[in-house]
N, C-alpha and C positions, 0 to 999 in steps of 0.2 A: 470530484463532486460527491462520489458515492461517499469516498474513506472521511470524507469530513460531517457527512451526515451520520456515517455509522458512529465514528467517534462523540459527535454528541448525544446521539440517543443514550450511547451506553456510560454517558458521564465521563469519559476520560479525555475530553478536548483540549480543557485545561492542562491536564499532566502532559499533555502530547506536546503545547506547546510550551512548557516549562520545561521538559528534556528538548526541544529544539534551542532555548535559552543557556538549560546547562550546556550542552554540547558549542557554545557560543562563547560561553564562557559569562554569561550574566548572569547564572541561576545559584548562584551563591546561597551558602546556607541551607541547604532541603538534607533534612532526615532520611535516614535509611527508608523509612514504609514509604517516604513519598519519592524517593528515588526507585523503587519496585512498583510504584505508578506507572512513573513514568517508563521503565522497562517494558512493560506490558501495554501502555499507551499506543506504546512504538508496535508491538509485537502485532498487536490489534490493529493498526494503520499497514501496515506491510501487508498480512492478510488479509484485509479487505481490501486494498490496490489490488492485487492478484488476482481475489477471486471477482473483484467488478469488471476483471479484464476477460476474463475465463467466461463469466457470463453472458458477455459484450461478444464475445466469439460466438458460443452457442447459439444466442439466438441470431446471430448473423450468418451463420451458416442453415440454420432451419430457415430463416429469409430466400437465402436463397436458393436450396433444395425447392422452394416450393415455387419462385418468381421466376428464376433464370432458367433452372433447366432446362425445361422445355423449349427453349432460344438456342442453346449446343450447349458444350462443355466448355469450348474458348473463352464463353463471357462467364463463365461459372468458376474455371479458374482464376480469374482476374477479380471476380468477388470475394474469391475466399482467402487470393495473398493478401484485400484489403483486409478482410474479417483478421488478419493476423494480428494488426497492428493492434489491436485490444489487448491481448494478453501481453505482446511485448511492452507496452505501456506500463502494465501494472509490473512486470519483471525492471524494468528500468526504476519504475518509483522506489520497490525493494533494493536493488544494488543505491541507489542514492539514500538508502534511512539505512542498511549497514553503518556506515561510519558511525554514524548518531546511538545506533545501540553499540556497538565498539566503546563507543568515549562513556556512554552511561555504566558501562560494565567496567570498566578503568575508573572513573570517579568512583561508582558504587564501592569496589573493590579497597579503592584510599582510605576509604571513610571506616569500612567497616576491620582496618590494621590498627 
């Protein structure tokens, strides 16, 4: 939710999913500049995956510093290996858009011999 909002604010949703196309093998025909879009499309989806999961932990653990402590520590650990799965999320979406900048950096690379 976050990486597709960030992408459209910052204009680049379009190139994001024109390098999911190229990487597909549909995206036929795009120019160097707009293959360095889409490079940085990608670049900028990865990074924001990451850091909406990075945030998703922060304030999931300021949650529950503040709610459970004072309950013990048992139910505070069991909050906070939830609060993990945020960043692991965004770390997961990053290894799956790998390949995709992989093949963008391969086409980019054909184009520009």
């Amino acid at each position: 939710g976050t990486t597709v909002l960030i992408l459209m604010i910052t204009g680049l949703a379009k190139s994001f999913t024109r390098a999911l196309k190229i990487c597909c093998g549909f995206g036929g025909g795009a120019s160097i500049e707009e293959m360095e879009e889409c490079v940085v499309s990608v670049k900028v989806g990865m990074l924001s995956a990451y850091l909406a999961g990075l945030a998703l932990f922060i304030a999931s653990v300021i949650g529950i510093l503040v709610n459970v402590m004072p309950e013990g520590t048992g139910v505070a650990y069991v909050g906070i290996a939830v609060s993990l799965l945020g960043p692991l999320y965004g770390a997961f979406i990053c290894i799956i858009m790998l390949p995709v900048l992989g093949r963008l950096y391969k086409v980019k690379c054909g184009m520009e011999k």
